[in-house]
C-alpha positions as CSV (number, residue, x, y, z in Angstrom):
1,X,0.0,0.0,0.0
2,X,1.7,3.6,-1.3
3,X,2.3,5.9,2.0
4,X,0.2,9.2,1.8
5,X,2.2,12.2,2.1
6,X,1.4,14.2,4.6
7,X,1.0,18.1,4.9
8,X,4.1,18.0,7.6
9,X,6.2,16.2,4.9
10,X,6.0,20.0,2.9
11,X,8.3,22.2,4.6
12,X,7.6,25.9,5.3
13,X,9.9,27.3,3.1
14,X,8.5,25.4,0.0
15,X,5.1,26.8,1.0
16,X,6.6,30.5,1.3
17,X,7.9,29.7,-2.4
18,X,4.7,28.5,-3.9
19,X,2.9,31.5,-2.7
20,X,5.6,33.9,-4.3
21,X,5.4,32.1,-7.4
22,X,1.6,32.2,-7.2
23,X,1.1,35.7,-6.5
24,X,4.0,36.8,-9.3
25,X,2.0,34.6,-11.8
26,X,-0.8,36.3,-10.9
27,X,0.4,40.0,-11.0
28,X,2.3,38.7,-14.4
29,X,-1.4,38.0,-15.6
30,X,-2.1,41.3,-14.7
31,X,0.5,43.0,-16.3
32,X,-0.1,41.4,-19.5
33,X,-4.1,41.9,-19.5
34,X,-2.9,45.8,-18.4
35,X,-0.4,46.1,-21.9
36,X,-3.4,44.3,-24.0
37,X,-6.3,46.5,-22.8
38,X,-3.6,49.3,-23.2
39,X,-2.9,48.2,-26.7
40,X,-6.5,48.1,-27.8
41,X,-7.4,51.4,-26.1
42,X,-4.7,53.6,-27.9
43,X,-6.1,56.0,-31.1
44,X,-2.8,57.0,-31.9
45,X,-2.0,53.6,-33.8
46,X,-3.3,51.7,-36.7
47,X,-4.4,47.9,-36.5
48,X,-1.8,46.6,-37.9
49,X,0.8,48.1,-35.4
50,X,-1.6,47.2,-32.6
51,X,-1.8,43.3,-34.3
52,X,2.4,43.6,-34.3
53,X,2.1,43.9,-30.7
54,X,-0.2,41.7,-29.5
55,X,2.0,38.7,-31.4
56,X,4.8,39.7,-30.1
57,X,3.4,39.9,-26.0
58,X,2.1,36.5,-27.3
59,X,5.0,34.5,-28.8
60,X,7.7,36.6,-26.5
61,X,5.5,37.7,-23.3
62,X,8.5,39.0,-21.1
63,X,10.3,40.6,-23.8
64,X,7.2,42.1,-25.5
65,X,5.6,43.0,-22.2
66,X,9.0,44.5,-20.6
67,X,9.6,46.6,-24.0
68,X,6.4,47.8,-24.2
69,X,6.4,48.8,-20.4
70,X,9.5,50.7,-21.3
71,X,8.8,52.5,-24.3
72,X,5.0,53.4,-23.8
73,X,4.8,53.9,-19.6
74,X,4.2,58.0,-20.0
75,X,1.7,57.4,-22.3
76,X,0.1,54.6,-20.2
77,X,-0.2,56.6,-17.6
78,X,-1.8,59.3,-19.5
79,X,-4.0,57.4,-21.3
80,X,-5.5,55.9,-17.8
81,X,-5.8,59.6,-16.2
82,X,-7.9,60.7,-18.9
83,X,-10.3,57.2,-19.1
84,X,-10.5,57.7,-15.2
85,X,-11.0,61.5,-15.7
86,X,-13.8,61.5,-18.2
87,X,-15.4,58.5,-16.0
88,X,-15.7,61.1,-12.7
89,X,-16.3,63.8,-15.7
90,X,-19.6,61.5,-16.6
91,X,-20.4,60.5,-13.3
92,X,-20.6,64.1,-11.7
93,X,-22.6,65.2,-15.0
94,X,-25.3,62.1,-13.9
95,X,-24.8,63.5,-10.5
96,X,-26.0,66.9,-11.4
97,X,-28.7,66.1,-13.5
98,X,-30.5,63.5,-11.2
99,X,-30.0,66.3,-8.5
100,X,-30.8,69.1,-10.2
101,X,-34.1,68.0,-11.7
102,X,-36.3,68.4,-8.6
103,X,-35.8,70.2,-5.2
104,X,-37.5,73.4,-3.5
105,X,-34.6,75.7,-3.7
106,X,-34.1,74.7,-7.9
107,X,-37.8,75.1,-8.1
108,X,-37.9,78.8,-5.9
109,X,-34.8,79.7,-8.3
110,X,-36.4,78.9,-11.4
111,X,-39.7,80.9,-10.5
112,X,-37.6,84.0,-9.2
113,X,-36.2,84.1,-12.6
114,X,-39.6,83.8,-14.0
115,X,-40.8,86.6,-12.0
116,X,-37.3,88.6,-12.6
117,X,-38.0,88.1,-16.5
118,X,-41.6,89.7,-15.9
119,X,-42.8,85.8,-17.5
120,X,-44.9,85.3,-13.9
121,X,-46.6,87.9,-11.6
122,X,-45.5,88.4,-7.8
123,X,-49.0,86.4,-7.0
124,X,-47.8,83.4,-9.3
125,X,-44.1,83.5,-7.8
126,X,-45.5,83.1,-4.2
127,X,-47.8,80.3,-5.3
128,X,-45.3,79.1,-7.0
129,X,-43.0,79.2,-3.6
130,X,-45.3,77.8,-1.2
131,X,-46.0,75.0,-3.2
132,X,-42.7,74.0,-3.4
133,X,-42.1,74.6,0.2
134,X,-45.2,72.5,1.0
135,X,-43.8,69.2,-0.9
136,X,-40.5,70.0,1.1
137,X,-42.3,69.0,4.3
C-alpha cells in the first residue's frame, strides 16, 4: 500500500515559495491583461501596429511585455488619467442632472427668474414658492 504524504512532509519554506510564485504569476497576468487593454485602447496607432504587438506579447511575453512597459509607460499613464478623468467627468454630470431636476430651492430659483423676467406675476411666484415649500415638508 503507497504511503500518503502528509502536509508536515511539505516544509515551510517550499510553502513560502509556492505562494511567491503564485502571486507573481498572478500579478504577471495582470501586467499582460494591463499592456493588451492598453494596446486596444490607444487612437494613436493603426491595426496593424496594434496586431504587431499583441503577437509579439504573445509569442515573446517577457520581452514584449517589458519593451512595451518601457517604451509606452508615460503614455500609459496618460492614457488611464484621462479614461478615469472622463469616467468622474460623466459621473458628476449624472450627478448633477439626477440632483438638479427636482428640489424646493431649484424650483424657488427657477420661478424667481420667472418673476425677474416679468414671465410670472409676484402672486404666481408666491404660489409658485409655497407650493414648493409645501412638498419640502
Amino acid at each position: 500500500m503507497p504511503q500518503i504524504p502528509l502536509a508536515a512532509d511539505y516544509p515551510f519554506l517550499n510553502i513560502l515559495w509556492s505562494m511567491l510564485v503564485f502571486v507573481g504569476f498572478v500579478f504577471w497576468i495582470w501586467l499582460a491583461i494591463t499592456v493588451f487593454m492598453d494596446v486596444f485602447r490607444r487612437h494613436d496607432i493603426g491595426g496593424f501596429t496594434k496586431a504587431l504587438w499583441i503577437i509579439f506579447v504573445i509569442f515573446l511575453p517577457l520581452l514584449g511585455v517589458l519593451i512595451y512597459l518601457i517604451v509606452y509607460h508615460n503614455s500609459m499613464a496618460d492614457r488611464n488619467v484621462k479614461q478615469v478623468q472622463a469616467a468622474q467627468a460623466a459621473f458628476d454630470q449624472q450627478v448633477r442632472e439626477a440632483a438638479g431636476k427636482s428640489g424646493p430651492a431649484t424650483e424657488i430659483a427657477t420661478a424667481k427668474s420667472l418673476l425677474d423676467a416679468g414671465a410670472i406675476t409676484q402672486a404666481e411666484y408666491d404660489d409658485l414658492k409655497s407650493k414648493a415649500l409645501a412638498a419640502q415638508a
